[in-house]
C-alpha atoms as a printed R data frame, in Angstrom:
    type eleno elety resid chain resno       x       y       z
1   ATOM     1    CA   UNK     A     1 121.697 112.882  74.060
2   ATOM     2    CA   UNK     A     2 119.871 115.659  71.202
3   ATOM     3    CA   UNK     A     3 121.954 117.681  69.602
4   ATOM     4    CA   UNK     A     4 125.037 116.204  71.263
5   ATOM     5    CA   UNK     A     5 123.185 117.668  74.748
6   ATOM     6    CA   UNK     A     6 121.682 115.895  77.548
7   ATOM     7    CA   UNK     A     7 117.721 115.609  77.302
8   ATOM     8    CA   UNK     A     8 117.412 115.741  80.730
9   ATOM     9    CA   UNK     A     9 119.915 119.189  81.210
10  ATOM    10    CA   UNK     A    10 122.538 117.988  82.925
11  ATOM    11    CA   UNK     A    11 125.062 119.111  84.299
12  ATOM    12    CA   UNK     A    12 122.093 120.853  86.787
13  ATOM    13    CA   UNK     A    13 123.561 124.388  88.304
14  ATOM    14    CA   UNK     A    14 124.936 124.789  91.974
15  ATOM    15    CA   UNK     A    15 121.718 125.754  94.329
16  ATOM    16    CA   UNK     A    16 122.081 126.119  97.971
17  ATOM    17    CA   UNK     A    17 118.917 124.931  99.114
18  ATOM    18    CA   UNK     A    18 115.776 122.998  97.332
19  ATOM    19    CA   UNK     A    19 113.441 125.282  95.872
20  ATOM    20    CA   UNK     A    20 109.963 124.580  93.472
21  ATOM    21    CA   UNK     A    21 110.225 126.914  90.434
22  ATOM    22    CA   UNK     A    22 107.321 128.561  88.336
23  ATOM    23    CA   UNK     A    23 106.405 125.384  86.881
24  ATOM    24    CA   UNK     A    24 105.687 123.479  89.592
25  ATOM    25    CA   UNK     A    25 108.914 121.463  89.537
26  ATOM    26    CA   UNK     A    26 110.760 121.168  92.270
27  ATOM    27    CA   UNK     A    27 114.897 122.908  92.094
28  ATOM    28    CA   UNK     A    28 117.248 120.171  94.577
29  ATOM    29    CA   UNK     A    29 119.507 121.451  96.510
30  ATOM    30    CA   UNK     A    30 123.463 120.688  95.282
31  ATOM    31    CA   UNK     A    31 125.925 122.104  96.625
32  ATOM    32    CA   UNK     A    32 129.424 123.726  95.234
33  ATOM    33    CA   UNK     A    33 131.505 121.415  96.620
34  ATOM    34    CA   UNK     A    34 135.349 120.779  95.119
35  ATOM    35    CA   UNK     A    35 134.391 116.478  95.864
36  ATOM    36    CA   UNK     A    36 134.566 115.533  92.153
37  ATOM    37    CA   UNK     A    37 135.071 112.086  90.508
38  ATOM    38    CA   UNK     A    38 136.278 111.163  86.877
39  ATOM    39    CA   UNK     A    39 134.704 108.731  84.649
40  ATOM    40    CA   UNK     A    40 135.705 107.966  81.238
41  ATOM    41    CA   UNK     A    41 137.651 110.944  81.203
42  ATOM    42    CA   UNK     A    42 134.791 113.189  82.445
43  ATOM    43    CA   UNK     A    43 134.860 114.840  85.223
44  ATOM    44    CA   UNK     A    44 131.984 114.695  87.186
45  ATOM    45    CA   UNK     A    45 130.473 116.505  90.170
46  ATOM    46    CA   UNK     A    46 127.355 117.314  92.370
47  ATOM    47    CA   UNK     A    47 125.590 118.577  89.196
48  ATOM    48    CA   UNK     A    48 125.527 115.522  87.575
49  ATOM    49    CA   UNK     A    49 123.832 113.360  90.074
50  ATOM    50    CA   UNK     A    50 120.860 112.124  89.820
51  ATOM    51    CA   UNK     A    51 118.046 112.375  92.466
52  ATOM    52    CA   UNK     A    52 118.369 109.166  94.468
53  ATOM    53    CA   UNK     A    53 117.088 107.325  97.934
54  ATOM    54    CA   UNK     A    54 119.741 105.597  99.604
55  ATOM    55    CA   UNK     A    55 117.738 102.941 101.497
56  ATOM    56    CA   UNK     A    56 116.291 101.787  97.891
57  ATOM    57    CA   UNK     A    57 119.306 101.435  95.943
58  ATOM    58    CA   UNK     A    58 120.744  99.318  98.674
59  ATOM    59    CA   UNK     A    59 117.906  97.163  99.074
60  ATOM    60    CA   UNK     A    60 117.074  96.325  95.198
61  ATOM    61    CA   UNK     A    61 120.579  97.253  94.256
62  ATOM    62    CA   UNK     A    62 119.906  98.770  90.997
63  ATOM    63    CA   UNK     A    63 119.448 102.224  89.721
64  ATOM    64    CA   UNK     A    64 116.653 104.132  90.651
65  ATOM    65    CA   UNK     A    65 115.661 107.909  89.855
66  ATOM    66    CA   UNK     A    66 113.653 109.115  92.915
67  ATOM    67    CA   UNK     A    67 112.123 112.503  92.199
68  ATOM    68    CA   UNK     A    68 109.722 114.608  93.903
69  ATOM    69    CA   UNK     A    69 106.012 115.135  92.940
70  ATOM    70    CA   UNK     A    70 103.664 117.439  93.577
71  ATOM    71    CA   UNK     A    71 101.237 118.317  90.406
72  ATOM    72    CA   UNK     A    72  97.902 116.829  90.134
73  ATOM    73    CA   UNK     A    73  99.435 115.322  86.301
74  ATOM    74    CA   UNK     A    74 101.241 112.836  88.131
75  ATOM    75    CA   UNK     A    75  98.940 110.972  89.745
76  ATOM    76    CA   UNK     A    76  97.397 110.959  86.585
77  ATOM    77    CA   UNK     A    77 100.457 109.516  84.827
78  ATOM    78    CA   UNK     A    78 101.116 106.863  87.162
79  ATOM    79    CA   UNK     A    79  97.956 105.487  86.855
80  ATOM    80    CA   UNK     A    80  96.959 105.953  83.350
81  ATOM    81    CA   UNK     A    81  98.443 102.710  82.270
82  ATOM    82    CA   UNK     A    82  95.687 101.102  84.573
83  ATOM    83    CA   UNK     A    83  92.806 102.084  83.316
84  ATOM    84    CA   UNK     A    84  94.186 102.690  79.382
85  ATOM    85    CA   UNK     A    85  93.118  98.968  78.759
86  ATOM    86    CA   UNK     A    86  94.545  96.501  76.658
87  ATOM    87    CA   UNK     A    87  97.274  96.548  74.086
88  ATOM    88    CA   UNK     A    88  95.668  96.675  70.960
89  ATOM    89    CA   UNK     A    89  97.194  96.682  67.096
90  ATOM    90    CA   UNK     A    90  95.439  98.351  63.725
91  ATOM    91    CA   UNK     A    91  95.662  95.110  61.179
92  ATOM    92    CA   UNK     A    92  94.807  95.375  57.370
93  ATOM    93    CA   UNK     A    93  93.772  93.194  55.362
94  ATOM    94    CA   UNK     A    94  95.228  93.111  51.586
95  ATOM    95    CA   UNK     A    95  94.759  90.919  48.906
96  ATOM    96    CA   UNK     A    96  97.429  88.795  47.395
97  ATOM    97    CA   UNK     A    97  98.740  89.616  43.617
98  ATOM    98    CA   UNK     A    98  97.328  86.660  42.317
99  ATOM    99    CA   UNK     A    99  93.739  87.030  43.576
100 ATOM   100    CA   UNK     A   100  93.878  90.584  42.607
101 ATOM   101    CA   UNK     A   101  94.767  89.658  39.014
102 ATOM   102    CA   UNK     A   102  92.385  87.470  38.636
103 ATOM   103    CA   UNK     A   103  89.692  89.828  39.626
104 ATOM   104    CA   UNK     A   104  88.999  93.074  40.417
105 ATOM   105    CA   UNK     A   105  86.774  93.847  43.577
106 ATOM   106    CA   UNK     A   106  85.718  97.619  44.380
107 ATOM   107    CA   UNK     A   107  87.927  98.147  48.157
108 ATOM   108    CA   UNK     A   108  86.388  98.479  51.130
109 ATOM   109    CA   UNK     A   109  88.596 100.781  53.156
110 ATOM   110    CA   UNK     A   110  86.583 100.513  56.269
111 ATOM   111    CA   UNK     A   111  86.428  96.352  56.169
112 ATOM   112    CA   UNK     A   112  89.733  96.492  55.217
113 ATOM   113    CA   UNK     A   113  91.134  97.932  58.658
114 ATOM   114    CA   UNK     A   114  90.548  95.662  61.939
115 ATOM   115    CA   UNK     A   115  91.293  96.816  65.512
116 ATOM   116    CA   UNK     A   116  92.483  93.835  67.352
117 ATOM   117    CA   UNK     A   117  93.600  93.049  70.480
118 ATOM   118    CA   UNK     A   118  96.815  92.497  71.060
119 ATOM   119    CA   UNK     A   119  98.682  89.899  73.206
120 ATOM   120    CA   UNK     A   120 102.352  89.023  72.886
121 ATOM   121    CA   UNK     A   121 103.536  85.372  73.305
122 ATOM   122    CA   UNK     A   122 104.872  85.870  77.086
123 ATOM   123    CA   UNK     A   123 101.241  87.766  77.621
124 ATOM   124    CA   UNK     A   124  99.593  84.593  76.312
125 ATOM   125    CA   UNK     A   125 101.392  82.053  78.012
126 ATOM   126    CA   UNK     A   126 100.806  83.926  81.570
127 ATOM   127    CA   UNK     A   127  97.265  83.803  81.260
128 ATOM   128    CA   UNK     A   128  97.078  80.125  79.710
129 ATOM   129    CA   UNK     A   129  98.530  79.278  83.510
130 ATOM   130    CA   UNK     A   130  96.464  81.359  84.945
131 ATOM   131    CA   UNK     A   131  98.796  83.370  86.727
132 ATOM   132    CA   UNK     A   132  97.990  86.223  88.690
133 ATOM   133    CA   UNK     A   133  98.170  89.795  86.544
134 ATOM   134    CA   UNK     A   134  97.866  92.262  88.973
135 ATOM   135    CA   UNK     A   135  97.880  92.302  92.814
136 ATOM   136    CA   UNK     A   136  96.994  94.888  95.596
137 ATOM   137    CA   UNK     A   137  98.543  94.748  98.886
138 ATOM   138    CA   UNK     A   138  97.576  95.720 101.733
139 ATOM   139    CA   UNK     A   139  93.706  95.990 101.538
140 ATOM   140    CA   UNK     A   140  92.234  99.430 102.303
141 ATOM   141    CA   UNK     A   141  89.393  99.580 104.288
142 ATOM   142    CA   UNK     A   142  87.212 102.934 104.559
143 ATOM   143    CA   UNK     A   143  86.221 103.890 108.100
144 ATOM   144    CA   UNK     A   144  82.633 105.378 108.157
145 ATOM   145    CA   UNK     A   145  81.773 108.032 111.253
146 ATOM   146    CA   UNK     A   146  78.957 109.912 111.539
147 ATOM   147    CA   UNK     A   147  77.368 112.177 114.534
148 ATOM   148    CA   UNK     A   148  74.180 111.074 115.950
149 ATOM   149    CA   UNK     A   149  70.989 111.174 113.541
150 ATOM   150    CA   UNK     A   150  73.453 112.329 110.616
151 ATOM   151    CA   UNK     A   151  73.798 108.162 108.869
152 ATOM   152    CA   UNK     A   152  73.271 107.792 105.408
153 ATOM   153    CA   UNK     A   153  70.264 105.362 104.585
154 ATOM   154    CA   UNK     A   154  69.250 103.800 101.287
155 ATOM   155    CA   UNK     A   155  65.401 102.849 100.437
156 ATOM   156    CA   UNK     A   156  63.427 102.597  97.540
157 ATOM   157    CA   UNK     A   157  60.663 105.218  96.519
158 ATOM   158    CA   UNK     A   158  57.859 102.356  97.989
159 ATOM   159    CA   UNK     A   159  59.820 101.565 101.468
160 ATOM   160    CA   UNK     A   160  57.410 102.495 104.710
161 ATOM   161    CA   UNK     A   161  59.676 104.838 106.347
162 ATOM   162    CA   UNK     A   162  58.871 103.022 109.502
163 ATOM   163    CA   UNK     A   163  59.615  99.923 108.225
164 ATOM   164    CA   UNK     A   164  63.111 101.343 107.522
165 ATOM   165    CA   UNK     A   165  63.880 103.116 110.566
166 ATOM   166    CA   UNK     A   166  63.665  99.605 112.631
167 ATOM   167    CA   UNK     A   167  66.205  98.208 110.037
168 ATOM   168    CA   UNK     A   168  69.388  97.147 111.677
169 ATOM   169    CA   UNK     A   169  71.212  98.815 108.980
170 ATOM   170    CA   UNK     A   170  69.877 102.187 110.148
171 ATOM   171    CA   UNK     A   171  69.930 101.457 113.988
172 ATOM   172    CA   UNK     A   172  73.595 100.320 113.699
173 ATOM   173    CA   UNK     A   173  76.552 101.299 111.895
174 ATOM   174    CA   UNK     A   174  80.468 100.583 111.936
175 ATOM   175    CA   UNK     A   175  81.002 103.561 113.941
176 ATOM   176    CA   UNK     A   176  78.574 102.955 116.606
177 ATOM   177    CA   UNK     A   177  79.823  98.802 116.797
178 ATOM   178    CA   UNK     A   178  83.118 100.173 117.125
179 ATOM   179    CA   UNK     A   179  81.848 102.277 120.669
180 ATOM   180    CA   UNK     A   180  80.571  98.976 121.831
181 ATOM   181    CA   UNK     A   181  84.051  96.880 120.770
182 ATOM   182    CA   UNK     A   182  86.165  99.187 122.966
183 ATOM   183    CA   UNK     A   183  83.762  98.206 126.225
184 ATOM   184    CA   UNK     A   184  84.122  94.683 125.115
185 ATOM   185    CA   UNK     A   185  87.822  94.478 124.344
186 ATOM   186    CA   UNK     A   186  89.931  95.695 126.673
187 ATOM   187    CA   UNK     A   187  93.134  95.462 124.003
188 ATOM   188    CA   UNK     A   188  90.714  97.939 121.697
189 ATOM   189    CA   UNK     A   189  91.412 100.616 123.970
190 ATOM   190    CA   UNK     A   190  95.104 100.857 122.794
191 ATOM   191    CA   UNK     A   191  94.035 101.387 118.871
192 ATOM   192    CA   UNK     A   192  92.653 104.346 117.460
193 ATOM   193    CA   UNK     A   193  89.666 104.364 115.395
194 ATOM   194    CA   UNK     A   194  92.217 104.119 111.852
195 ATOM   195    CA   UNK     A   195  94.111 101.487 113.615
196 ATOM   196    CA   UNK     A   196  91.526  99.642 114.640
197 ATOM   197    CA   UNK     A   197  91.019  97.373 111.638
198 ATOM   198    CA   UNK     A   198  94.560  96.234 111.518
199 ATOM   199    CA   UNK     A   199  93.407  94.221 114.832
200 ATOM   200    CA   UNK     A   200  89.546  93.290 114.345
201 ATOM   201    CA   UNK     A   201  87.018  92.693 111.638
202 ATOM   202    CA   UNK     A   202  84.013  94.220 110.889
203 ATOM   203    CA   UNK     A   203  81.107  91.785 110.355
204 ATOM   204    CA   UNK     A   204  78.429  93.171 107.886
205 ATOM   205    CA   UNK     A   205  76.053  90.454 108.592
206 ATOM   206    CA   UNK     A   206  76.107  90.983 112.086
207 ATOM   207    CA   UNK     A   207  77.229  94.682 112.781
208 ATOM   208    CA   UNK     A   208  79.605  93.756 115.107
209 ATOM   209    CA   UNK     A   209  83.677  94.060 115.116
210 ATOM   210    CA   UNK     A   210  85.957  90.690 115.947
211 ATOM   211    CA   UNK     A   211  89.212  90.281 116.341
212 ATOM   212    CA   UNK     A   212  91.486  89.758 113.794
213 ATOM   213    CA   UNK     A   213  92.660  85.821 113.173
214 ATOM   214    CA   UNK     A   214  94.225  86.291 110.096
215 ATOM   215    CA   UNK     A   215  95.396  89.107 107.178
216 ATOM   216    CA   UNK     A   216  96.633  92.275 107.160
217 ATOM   217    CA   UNK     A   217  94.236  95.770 106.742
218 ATOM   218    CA   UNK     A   218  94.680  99.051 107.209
219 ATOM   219    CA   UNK     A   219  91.848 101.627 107.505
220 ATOM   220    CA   UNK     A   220  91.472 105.225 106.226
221 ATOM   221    CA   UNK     A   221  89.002 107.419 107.344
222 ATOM   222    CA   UNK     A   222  86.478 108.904 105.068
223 ATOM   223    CA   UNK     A   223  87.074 112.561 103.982
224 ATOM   224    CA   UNK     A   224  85.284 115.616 105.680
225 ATOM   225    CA   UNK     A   225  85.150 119.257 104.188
226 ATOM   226    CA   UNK     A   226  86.076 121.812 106.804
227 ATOM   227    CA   UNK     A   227  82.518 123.340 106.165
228 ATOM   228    CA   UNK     A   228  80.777 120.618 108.632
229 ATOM   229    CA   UNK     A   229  82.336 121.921 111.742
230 ATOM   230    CA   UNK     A   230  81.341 119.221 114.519
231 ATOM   231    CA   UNK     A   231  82.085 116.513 111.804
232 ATOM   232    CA   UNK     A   232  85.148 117.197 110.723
233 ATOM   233    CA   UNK     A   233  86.269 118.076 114.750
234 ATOM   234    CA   UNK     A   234  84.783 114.600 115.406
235 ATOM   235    CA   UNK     A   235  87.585 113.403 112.856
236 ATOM   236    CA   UNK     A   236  90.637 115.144 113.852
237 ATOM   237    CA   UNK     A   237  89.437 113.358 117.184
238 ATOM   238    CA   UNK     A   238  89.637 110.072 115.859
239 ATOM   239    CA   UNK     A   239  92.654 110.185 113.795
240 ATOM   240    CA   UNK     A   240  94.799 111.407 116.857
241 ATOM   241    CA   UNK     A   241  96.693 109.426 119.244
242 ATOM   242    CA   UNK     A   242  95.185 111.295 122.065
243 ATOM   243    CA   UNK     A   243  91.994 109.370 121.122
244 ATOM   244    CA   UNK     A   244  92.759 106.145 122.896
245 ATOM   245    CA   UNK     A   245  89.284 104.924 124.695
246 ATOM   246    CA   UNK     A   246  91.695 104.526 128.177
247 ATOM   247    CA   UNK     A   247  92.319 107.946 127.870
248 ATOM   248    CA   UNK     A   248  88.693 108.615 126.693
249 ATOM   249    CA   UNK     A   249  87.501 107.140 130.305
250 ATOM   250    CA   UNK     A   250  89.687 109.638 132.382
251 ATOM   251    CA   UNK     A   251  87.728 112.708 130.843
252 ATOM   252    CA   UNK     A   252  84.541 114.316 131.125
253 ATOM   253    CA   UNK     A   253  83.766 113.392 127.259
254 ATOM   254    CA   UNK     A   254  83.264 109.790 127.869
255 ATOM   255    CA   UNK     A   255  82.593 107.097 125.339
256 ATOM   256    CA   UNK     A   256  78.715 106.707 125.736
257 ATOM   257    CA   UNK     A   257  78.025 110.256 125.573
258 ATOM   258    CA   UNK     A   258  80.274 111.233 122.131
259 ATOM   259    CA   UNK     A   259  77.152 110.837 119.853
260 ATOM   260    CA   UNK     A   260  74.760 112.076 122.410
261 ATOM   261    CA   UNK     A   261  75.956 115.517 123.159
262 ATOM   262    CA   UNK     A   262  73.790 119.057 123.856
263 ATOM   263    CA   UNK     A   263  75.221 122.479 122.930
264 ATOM   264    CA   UNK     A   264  77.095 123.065 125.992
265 ATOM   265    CA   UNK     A   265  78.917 119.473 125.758
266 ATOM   266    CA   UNK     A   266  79.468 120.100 121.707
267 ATOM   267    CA   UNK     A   267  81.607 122.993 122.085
268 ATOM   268    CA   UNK     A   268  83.597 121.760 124.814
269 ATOM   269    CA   UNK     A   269  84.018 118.824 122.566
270 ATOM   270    CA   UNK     A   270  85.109 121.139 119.867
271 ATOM   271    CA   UNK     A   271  87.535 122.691 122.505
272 ATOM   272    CA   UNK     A   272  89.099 119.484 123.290
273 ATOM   273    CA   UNK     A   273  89.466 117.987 120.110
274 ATOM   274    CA   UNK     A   274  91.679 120.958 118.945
275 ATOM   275    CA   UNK     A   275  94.208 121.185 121.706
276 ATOM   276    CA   UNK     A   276  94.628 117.327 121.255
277 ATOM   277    CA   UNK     A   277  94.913 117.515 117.433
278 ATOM   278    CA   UNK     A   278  97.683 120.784 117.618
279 ATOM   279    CA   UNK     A   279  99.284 119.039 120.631
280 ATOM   280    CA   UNK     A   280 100.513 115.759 118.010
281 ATOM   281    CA   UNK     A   281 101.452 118.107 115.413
């Protein structure tokens, strides 16, 4: 309460359907209903609820605001208290009254101020145990793609540039030991490219994908901008369900030819990969 008023402006006004207002914030829909309740003498109604999810205040029985975001500002305040660092605390140091009767030293304003780092008791005692602070689950794994002769390489300024194009590293890639997983596992052909890692394991040392014995990942593939044409069709191929290597084997665009392609076979590529993208929407 301010000013005997709610901060937050409640009670909200009636609105018929859920609307996003000048400022970016989004208007819910509440409806003039005559369902009202009284507590403490107040009568209450659908412009005093608060936004809510139903499934998460009966599974951690508590109560939970659930609003809806969409401004750029909110990513940033969710994870601003991440990367903030530590608490920290502005000390001072003063001298007692007997010291300073005894004698009188010029002040050092600048030594007299110390920023510190601050750790309360419950702080201190978690890391004494050694404790786990933070956590991420599940692991995110980026899924690289890339059209024939279009990998990134790294080498230094003195590398023989035939030396570095018979590097495995260049020859071989995630994407292209993924094509040869789906002709070696015949339970690869039910994953899509994303899903993939959720099953197998990418080997770095050896370039090769193996199934999955343990943990849980999920994969993300790498962002495209629109402006690469082939590339970015080459991802809305991937990410859709239509992409399936069974199905892959029942077309004309087979497996072994997708990085190996001439004009003709890229824009019927192109083709395809559209209808099947639109057709899962």
């Amino acid at each position: 309460m301010k000013d005997k008023k709610c901060s937050k402006f409640f009670p909200k006004k009636f609105n018929e359907t859920t609307i996003v207002d000048h400022n970016g914030y989004p208007v819910y829909k509440r409806s003039a209903t005559t369902h009202t309740i009284v507590k403490n003498g107040v009568s209450l109604d659908n412009r005093h609820v608060v936004p809510y999810n139903v499934t998460l205040l009966l599974k951690y029985q508590a109560h939970i605001n659930m609003e809806w975001c969409n401004q750029s500002t909110s990513i940033k305040y969710l994870f601003k208290y991440i990367h903030k660092g530590y608490d920290r605390i502005t000390a001072q140091i003063v001298p007692s009254n007997q010291q300073s009767r005894i004698e009188k030293q010029p002040i050092d304003e600048i030594k007299q101020y110390l920023d510190c780092r601050y750790i309360s008791p419950s702080e201190a005692c978690w890391r004494i145990y050694s404790f786990p602070i933070h956590g991420r689950k599940p692991a995110v794994e980026r899924m690289f793609f890339h059209m024939v002769g279009e990998k990134a390489i790294y080498f230094t300024d003195h590398s023989r540039m035939e030396n570095v194009l018979e590097k495995a590293s260049v020859t071989e890639s995630m994407f292209t030991a993924w094509l040869i997983a789906n002709q070696q596992y015949v339970a690869a052909r039910e994953l899509t490219y994303g899903q993939f890692v959720t099953k197998f394991v990418y080997n770095k040392k050896n370039r090769a994908w193996t199934p999955r014995k343990r943990g849980f990942t999920i994969g993300r593939l790498i962002w495209v901008p629109c402006k690469k044409k082939l590339l970015h069709t080459l991802q809305r191929f991937l990410i859709s369900q239509n992409n399936k290597i069974k199905n892959i084997y029942n077309c004309d665009m087979t497996i072994q030819n997708l990085l190996f392609m001439n004009d003709h076979s890229i824009s019927l590529f192109m083709v395809y990969c559209t209808s099947i993208y639109h057709a899962q929407l």
